[in-house]
C-alpha positions as CSV (number, residue, x, y, z in Angstrom):
1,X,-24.9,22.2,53.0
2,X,-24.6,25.9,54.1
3,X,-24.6,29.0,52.3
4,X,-21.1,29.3,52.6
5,X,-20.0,25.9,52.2
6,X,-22.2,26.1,48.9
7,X,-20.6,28.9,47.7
8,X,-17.3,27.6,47.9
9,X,-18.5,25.1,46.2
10,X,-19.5,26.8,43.5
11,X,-16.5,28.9,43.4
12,X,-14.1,25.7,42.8
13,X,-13.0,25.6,39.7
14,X,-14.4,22.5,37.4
15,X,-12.4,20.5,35.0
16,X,-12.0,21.6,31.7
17,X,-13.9,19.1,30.2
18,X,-16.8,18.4,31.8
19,X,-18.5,21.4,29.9
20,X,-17.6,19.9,26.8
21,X,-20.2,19.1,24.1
22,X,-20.8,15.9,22.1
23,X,-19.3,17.7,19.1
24,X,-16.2,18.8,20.3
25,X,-15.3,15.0,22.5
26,X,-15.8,14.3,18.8
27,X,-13.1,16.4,17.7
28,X,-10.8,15.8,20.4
29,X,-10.9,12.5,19.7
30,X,-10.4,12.7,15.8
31,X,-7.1,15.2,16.5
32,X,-6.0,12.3,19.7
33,X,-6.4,10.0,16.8
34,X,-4.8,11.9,13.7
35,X,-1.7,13.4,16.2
36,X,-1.4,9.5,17.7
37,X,-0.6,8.1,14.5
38,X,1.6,10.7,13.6
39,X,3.7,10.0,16.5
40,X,3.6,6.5,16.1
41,X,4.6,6.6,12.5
42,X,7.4,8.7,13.5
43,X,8.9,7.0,16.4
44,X,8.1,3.4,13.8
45,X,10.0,5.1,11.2
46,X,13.1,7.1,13.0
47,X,13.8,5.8,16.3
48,X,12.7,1.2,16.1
49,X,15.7,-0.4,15.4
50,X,15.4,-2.5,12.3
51,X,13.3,-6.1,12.6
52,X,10.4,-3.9,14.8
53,X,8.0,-2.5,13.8
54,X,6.4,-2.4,10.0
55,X,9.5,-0.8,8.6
56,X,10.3,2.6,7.3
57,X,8.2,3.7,4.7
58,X,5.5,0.4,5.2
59,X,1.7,1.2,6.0
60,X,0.7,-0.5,9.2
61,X,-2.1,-2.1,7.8
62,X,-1.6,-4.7,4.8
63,X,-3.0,-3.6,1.3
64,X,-3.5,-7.0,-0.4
65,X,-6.1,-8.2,1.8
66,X,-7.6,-4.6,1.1
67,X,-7.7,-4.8,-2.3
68,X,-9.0,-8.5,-2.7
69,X,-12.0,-7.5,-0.8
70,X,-12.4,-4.8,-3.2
71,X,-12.4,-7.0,-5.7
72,X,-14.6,-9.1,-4.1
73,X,-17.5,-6.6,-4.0
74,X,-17.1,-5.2,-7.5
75,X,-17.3,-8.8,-8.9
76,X,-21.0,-8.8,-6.2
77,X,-21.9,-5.3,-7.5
78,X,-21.2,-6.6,-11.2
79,X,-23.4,-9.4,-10.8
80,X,-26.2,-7.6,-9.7
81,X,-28.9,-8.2,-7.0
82,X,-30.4,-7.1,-4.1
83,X,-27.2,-5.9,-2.5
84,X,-25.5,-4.9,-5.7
85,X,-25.5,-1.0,-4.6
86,X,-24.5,-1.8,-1.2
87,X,-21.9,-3.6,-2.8
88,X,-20.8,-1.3,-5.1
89,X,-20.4,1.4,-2.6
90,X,-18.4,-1.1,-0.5
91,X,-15.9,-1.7,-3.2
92,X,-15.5,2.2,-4.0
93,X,-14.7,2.7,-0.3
94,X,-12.4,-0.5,0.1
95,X,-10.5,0.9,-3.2
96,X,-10.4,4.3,-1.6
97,X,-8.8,2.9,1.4
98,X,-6.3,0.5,-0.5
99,X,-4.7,3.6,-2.4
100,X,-4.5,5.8,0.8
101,X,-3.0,3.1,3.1
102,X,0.2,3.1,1.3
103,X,0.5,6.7,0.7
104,X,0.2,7.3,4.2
105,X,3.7,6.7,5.4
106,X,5.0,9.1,2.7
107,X,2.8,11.9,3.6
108,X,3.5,11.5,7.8
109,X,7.0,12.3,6.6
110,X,5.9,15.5,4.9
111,X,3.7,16.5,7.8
112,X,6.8,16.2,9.6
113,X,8.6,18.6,7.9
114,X,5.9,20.7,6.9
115,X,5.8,21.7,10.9
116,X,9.6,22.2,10.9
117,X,9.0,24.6,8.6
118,X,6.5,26.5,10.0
119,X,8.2,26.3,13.7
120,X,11.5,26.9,12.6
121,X,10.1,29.8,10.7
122,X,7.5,31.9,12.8
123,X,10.3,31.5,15.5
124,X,13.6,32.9,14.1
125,X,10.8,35.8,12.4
126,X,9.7,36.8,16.1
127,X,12.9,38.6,17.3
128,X,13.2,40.3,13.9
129,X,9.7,41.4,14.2
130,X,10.3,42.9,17.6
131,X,13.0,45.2,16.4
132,X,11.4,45.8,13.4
133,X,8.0,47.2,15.1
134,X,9.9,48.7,18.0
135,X,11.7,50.6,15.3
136,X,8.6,51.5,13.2
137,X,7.0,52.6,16.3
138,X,9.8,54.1,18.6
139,X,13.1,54.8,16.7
140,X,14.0,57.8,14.8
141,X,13.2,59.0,11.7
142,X,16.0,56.7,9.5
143,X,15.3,53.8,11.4
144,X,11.4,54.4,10.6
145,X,12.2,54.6,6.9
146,X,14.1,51.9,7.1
147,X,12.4,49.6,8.8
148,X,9.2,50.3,6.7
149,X,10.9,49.8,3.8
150,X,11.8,46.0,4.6
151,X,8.0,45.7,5.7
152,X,6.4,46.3,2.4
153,X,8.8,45.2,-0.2
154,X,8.4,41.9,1.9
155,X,5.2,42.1,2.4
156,X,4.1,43.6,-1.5
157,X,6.1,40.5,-3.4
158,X,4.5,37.4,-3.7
159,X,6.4,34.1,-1.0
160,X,7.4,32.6,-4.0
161,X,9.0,34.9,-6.0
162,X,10.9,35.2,-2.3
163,X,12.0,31.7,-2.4
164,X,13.2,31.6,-6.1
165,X,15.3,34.3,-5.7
166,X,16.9,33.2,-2.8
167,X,17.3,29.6,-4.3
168,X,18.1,30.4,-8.3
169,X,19.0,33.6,-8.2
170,X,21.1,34.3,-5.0
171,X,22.2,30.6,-5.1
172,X,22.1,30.4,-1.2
173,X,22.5,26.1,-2.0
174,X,26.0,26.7,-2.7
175,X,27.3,28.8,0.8
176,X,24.9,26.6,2.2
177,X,26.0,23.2,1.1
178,X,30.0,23.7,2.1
179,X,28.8,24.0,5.6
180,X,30.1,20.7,7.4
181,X,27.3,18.5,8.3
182,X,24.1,20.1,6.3
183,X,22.2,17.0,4.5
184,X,23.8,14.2,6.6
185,X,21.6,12.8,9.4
186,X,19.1,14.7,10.7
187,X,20.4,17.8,9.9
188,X,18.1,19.2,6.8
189,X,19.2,19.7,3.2
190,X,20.1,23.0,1.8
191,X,16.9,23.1,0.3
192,X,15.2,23.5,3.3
193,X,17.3,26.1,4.7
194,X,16.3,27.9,2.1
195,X,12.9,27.8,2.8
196,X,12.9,27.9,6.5
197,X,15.2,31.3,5.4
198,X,12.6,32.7,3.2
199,X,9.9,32.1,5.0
200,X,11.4,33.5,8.2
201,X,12.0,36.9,6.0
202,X,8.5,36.5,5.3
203,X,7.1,36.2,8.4
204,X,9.0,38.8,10.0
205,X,7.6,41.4,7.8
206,X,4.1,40.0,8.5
207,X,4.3,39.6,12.4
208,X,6.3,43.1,12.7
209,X,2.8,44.7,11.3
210,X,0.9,42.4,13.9
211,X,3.5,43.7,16.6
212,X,3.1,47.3,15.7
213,X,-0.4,47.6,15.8
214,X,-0.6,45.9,19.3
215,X,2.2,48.8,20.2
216,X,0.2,51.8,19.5
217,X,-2.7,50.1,21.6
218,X,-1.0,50.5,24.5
219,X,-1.5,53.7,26.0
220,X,1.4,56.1,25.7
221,X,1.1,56.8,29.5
222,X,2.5,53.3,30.3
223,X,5.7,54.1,29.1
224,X,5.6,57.6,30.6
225,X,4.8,55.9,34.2
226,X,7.7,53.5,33.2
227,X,10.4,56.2,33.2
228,X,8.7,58.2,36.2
229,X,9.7,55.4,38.0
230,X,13.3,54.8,36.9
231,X,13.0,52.4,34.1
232,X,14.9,53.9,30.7
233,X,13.1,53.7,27.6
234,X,14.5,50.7,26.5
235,X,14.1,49.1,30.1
236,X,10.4,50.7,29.6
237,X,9.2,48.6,26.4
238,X,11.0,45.3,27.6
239,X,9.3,45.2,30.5
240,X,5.6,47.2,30.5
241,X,5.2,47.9,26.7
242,X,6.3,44.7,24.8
243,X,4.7,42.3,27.1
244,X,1.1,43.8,27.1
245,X,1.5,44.4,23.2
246,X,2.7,40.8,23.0
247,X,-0.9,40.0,24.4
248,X,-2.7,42.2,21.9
249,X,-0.7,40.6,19.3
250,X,-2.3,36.8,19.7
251,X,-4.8,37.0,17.4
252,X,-2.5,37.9,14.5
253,X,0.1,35.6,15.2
254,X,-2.3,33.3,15.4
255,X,-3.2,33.9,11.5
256,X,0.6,34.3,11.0
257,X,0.5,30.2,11.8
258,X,-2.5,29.5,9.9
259,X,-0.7,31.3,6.9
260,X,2.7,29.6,7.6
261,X,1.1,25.9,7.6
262,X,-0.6,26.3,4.5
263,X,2.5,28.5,2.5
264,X,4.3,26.2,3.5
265,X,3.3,24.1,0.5
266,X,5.6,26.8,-1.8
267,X,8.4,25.0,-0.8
268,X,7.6,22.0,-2.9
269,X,8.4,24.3,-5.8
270,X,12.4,24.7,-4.7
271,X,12.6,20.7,-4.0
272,X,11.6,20.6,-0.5
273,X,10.4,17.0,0.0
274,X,6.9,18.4,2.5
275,X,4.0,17.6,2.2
276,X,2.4,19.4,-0.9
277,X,5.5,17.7,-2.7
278,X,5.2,14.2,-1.1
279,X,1.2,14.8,-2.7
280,X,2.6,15.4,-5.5
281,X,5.1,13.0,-6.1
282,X,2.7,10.4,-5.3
283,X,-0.6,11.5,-7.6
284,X,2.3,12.0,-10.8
285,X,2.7,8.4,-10.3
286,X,-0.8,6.9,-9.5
287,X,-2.6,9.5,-11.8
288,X,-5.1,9.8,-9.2
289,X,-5.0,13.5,-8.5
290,X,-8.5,14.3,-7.1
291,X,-8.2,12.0,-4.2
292,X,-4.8,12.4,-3.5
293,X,-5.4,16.4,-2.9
294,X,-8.6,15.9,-1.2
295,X,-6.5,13.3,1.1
296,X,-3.9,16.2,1.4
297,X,-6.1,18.8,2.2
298,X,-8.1,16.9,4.9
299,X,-4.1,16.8,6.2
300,X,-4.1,20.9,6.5
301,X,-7.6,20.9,7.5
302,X,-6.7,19.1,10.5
303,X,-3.2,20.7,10.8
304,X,-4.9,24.2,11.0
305,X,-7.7,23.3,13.0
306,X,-5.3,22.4,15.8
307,X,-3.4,25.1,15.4
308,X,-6.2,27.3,16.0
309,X,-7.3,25.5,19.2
310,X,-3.4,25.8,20.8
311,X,-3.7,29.5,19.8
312,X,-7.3,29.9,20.8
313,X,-6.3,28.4,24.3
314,X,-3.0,30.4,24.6
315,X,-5.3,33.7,24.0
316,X,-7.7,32.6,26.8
317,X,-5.1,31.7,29.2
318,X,-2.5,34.7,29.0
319,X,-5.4,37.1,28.7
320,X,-5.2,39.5,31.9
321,X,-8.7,41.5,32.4
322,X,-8.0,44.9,30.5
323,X,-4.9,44.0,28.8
324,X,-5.9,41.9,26.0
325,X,-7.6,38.5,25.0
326,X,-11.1,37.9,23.8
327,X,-12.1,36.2,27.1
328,X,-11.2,37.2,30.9
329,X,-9.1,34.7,32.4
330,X,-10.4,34.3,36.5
331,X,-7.4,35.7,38.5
């Protein structure tokens, strides 16, 4: 091969993962397995006409046979042995499994609309963050004051004194429930409009912050050469300001999502069926707290852990050498 031939060579860009290690094609494969059965259990559960499938609401795999070899190996444990610990570990981990395998359909729902929640939420809160940092950064003196004063009343009272004002003490669940169609279908519940609506207040205050920092990092000679060149202000921050602050900005949205997936949880406390309040629902009626939260948590965990990866790879692929991003994307 020559020089140049091995230079182009070399210059070719290689899949993604063939520089991946033995721990992360592990945890590609535990998320391709956790996100697989959440789609499955969906689709099972919403869209399999009735007579396929398991059923709404049924585990996949049968609990009886579960629980009789549980059985099995506490009576082998009881009786002692040489394999009575080996036994005895057996029959903790086939109990283990026989009381998450039914509460797993229950909390695939929650999951479900613990990411509608956050979706729904740090969406609608994005435009209102824009005008809200524009403002802070770029508007006069009243719209400043104004503007700053939504920020930190939102962002100095605690998310679920938020939500209970805007459920019990602005009683939003009555305008809310005389619109036609809310709770029938798949059209949420007033509840839930509740919290998508307090959470997107929430956010908004949050991501303007996120927003306004990124604003002042761009240098004020951007907008300057913007107007030099015919653009009005306005025209100016649409299209040179906001979309290199929008890249400066990542990093902070992406704690925004971290923070929305696991505040979510708040709206259990207004009767939002997610999953903190599926968790719930099921641990008040097993008595089996500890596991049931740990199961929960390990949920989040791996809800927040991909999060961070889509975030982490929407960072490395938008980021343009000396605009923003912690790595340099190869133009």
């Amino acid at each position: 091969m020559s020089d140049a031939e091995g230079a182009q060579a070399a210059a070719r860009p290689t899949a993604w993962w063939t520089g991946l290690t033995a721990r992360q094609w592990l945890g590609y494969a535990l998320a391709a397995g956790f996100w697989g059965w959440l789609v499955l259990r969906w689709v099972n559960d919403w869209f399999l006409p009735p007579g396929v499938g398991t059923g709404r609401g049924q585990p996949f795999i049968a609990v009886a046979p579960i629980r009789a070899a549980a059985a099995s190996m506490q009576a082998t444990a009881a009786a002692g042995g040489p394999y009575a610990v080996v036994a005895g570990w057996l029959a903790g981990l086939l109990s283990a499994l026989a009381f998450v395998v039914p509460a797993l359909p229950a909390l695939a729902e929650g999951v479900w609309l613990t990411l509608v929640l956050t979706v729904a939420s740090i969406t609608l809160a994005f435009p209102i963050a824009v005008l809200l940092s524009t403002a802070r950064v770029y508007g006069g003196a009243g719209v400043r004051w104004l503007a700053l004063a939504y920020t930190e009343l939102i962002r100095g009272t605690p998310l679920l004194a938020q939500l209970f004002v805007l459920f019990f003490g602005l009683g939003l669940t009555t305008y809310i429930r005389a619109v036609p169609g809310v709770g029938t279908g798949f059209i949420p519940d007033q509840a839930i409009w509740v919290a998508v609506i307090g959470f997107t207040i929430n956010s908004s205050a949050y991501q303007s912050e996120y927003l306004r920092s990124a604003l002042q990092s761009v240098r004020p000679g951007q907008l300057t050469a913007a107007r030099a060149i015919g653009l009005s202000q306005l025209g100016g921050l649409r299209y040179v300001v906001l979309p290199q602050s929008f890249r400066y900005a990542i990093p902070g949205w992406s704690n925004e999502l971290v923070y929305l997936i696991k505040y979510s949880s708040l709206a259990a406390f207004i009767t939002v069926p997610e999953l903190f309040f599926r968790a719930q629902a099921i641990a008040s009626t097993t008595f089996r707290y500890t596991a049931m939260f740990t199961l929960v948590a390990l949920f989040y965990l791996a809800i927040v852990l991909s999060a961070s990866h889509v975030m982490h790879w929407v960072e490395r692929t938008t980021a343009i050498p000396g605009i923003g991003g912690s790595r340099v994307r190869q133009l």
